[in-house]
C-alpha positions as CSV (number, residue, x, y, z in Angstrom):
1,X,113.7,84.3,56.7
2,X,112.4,81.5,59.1
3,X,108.7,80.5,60.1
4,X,109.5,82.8,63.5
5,X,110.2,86.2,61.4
6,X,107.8,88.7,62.5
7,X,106.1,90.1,59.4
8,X,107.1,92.3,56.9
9,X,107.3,95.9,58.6
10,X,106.3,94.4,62.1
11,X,109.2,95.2,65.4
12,X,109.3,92.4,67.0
13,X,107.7,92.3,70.2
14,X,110.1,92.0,72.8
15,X,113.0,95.1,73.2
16,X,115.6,92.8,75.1
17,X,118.6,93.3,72.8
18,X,120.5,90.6,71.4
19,X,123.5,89.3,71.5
20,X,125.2,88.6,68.0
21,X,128.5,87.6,68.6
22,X,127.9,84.2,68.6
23,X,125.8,84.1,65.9
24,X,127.9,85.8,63.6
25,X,130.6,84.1,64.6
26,X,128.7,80.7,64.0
27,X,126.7,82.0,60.8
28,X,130.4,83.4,59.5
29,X,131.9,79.4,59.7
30,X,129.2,77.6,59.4
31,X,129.4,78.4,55.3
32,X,132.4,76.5,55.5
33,X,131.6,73.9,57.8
34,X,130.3,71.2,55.5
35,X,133.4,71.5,54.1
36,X,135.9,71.5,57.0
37,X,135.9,67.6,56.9
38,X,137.3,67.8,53.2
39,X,139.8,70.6,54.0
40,X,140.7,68.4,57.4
41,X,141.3,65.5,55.4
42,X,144.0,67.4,53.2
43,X,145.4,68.9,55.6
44,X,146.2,66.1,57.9
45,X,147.3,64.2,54.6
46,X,149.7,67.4,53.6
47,X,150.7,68.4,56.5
48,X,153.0,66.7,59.8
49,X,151.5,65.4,62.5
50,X,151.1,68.1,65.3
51,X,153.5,68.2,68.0
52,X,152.7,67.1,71.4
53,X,152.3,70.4,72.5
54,X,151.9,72.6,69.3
55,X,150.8,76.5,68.9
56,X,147.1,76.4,69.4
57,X,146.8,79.6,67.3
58,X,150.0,79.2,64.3
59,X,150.4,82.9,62.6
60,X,149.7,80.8,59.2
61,X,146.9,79.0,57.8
62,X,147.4,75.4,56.8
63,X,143.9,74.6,55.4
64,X,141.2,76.5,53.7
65,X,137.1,76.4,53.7
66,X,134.7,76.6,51.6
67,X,131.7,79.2,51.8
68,X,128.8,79.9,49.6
69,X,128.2,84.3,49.6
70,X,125.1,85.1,50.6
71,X,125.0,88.2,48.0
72,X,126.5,88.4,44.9
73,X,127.5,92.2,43.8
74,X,127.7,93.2,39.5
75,X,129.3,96.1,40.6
76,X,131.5,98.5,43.2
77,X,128.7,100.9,43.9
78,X,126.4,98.5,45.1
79,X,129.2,96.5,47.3
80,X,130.0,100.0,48.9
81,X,126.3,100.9,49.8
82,X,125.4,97.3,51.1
83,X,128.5,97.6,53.3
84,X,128.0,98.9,56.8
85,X,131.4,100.5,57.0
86,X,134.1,100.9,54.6
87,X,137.7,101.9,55.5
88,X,141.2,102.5,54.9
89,X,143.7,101.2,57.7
90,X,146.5,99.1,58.8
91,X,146.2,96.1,60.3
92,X,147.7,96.0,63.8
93,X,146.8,92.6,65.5
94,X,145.7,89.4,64.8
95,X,144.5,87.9,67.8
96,X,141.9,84.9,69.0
97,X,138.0,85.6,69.6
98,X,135.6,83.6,70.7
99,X,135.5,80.4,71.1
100,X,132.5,78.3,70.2
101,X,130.9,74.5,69.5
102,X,129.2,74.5,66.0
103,X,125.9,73.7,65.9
104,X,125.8,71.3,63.4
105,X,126.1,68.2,65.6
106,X,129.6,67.6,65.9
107,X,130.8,68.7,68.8
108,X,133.8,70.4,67.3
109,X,135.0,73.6,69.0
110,X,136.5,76.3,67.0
111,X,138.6,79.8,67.5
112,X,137.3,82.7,65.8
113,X,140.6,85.3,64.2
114,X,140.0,88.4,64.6
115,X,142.3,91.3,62.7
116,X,142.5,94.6,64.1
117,X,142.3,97.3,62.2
118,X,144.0,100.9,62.8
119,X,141.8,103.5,60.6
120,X,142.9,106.4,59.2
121,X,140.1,106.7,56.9
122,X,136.3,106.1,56.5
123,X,135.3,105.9,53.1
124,X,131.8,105.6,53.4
125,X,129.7,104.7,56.5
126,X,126.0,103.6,55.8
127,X,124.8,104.3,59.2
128,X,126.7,107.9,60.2
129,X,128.0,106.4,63.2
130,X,131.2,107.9,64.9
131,X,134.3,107.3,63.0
132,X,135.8,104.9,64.8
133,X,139.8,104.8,65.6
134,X,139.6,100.6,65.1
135,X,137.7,98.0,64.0
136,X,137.4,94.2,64.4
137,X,137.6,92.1,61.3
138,X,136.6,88.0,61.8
139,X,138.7,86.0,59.7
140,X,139.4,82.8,59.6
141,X,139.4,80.7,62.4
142,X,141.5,78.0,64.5
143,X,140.4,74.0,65.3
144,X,143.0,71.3,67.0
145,X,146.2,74.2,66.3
146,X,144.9,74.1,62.6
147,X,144.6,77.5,61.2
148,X,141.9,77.5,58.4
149,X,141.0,80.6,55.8
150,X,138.7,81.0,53.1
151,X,139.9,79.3,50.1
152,X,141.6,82.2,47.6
153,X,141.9,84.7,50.8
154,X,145.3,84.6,52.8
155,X,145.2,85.8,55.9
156,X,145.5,89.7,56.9
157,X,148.9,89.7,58.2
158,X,150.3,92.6,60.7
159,X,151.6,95.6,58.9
160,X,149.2,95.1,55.8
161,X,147.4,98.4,54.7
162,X,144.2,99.1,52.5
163,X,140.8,98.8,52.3
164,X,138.2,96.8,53.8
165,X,134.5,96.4,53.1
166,X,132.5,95.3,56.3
167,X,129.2,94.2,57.3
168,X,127.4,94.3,60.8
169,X,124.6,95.7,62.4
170,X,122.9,98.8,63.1
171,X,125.0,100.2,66.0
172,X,121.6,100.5,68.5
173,X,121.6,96.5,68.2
174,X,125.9,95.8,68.1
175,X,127.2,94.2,71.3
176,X,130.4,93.7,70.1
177,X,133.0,95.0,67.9
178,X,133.0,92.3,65.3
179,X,132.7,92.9,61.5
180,X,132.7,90.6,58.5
181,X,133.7,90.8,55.5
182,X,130.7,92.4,53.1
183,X,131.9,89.6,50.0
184,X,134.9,88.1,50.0
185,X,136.2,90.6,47.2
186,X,136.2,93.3,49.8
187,X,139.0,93.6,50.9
188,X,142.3,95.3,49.2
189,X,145.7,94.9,50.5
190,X,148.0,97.4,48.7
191,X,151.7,96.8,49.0
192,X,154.7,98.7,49.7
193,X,155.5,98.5,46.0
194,X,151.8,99.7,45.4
195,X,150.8,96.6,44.5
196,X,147.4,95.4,44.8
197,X,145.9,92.4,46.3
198,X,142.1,91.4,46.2
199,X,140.8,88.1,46.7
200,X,138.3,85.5,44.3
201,X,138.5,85.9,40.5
202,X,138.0,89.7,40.8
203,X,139.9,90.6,37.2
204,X,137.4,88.1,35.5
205,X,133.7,89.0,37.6
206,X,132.6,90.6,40.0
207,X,132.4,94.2,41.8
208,X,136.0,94.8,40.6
209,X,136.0,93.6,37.3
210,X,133.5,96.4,36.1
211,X,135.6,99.2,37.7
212,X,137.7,100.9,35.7
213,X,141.0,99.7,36.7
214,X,142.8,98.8,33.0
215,X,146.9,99.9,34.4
216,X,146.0,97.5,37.7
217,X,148.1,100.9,39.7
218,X,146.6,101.4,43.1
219,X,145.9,104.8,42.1
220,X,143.4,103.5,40.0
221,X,141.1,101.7,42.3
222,X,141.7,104.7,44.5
223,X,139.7,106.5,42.2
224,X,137.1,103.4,41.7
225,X,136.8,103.3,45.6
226,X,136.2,107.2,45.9
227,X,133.6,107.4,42.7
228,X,131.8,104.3,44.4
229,X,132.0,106.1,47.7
230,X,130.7,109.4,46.5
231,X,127.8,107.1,44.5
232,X,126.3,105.5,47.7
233,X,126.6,108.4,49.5
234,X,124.2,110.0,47.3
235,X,121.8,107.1,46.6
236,X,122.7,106.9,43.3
237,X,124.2,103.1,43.9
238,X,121.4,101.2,46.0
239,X,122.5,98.7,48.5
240,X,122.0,94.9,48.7
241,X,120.7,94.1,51.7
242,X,119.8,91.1,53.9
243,X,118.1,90.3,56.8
244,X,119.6,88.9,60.0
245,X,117.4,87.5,62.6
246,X,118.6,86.5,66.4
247,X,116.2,84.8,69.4
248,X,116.1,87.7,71.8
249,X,116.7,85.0,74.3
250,X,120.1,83.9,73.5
251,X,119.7,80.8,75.5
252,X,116.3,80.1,73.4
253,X,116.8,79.5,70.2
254,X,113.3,79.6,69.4
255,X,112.2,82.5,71.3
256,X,111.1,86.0,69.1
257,X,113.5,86.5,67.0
258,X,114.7,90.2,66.7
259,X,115.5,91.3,62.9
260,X,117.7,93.4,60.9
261,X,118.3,93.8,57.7
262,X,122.4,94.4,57.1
């Protein structure tokens, strides 16, 4: 919270609505910002010299950043109730957002990725909203044709099915569709071979590693995602939550801020 959060339990005073996208779009790469002139490094080391006239957005990743999660989650439960939405789909696009100059002095423009997701599911949905037939997932982003992901998280690719956990806020305050990820351990791609992908450590800590999920079979955290479901749906699991602030004028960065906790 900054020196212009309203007080605990005070609205804040003006009812224009915000407009997140850029923040969450700059507050989703920023973790990994610091880091993007280490990754940048590599990569140009590792990798050949663009072409003259290269793929601004390349279907593959060639670098990775760093980011530091804002909450840390012992267990599934709590994951599932801190997550605005949680679903079960395919992804169906991957496609470029926003683009945007970070705020941290140097100038450098970057690409938001967005995945589109087809849902066929809602596993749990902290804020009863309409199910929705898609949603927007940011990740990753694009700089100078270099695709960059969060190190230990490939890309979503097209035709990839399973489960994501995703944060955002209230619907009376979203402008856009945009999503991110809850942790970076929500998400589970299961194969065509059942197999199952989650990224980070998640066998050795973490939500997953507390689950019961001994065989590794995707029937398994099936069952985990249901009982975790069915627990924050009841109130038994209590959600980690954080607050998000935004100026209500978007072109005043300190103007009132207008607060959420998500």
């Amino acid at each position: 919270m900054s020196d212009n959060d309203p007080p605990a339990g005070e609205k804040p005073t003006s009812m224009q609505r915000p407009q997140p996208k850029r923040p969450r779009l700059l507050s989703f790469i920023a973790g990994g910002a610091a880091a993007l002139v280490v990754a940048g490094a590599t990569a140009w080391a590792l990798w050949p010299q663009p072409e003259s006239d290269p793929d601004p957005f390349p279907d593959q990743p060639e670098s990775v950043y760093h980011a530091a999660e804002v909450r840390t989650f012992d267990n599934l439960g709590t994951m599932t109730a801190s997550s605005a939405l949680v679903v079960h789909g395919t992804a169906v696009e991957a496609r470029p957002g926003e683009t945007v100059v970070l705020d941290d002095g140097s100038e450098a423009s970057v690409t938001g990725r967005e995945v589109v997701v087809e849902v066929d599911q809602v596993v749990f949905d902290r804020f009863g909203i309409e199910a929705p037939e898609t949603v927007v997932v940011a990740e990753g982003f694009w700089e100078n044709g270099i695709g960059y992901t969060l190190e230990g998280m490939p890309w979503t690719e097209v035709g990839q099915s399973g489960y994501f956990y995703l944060a955002g806020p209230p619907p009376a305050l979203r402008e856009d569709e945009l999503y991110t990820y809850v942790h970076e351990t929500g998400r589970v791609l299961i194969g065509t071979s059942l197999e199952v992908s989650i990224p980070g450590h998640w066998q050795e800590e973490g939500p997953w590693a507390t689950a019961d999920l001994a065989d590794g079979a995707s029937t398994s955290f099936t069952t985990a995602i249901q009982s975790a479901a069915e627990a924050a749906e009841s109130g038994e699991a209590i959600p980690e939550l954080i607050s998000v602030c935004v100026p209500t004028d978007p072109a005043d960065e300190n103007s009132a801020p207008l607060c959420w906790e998500e």
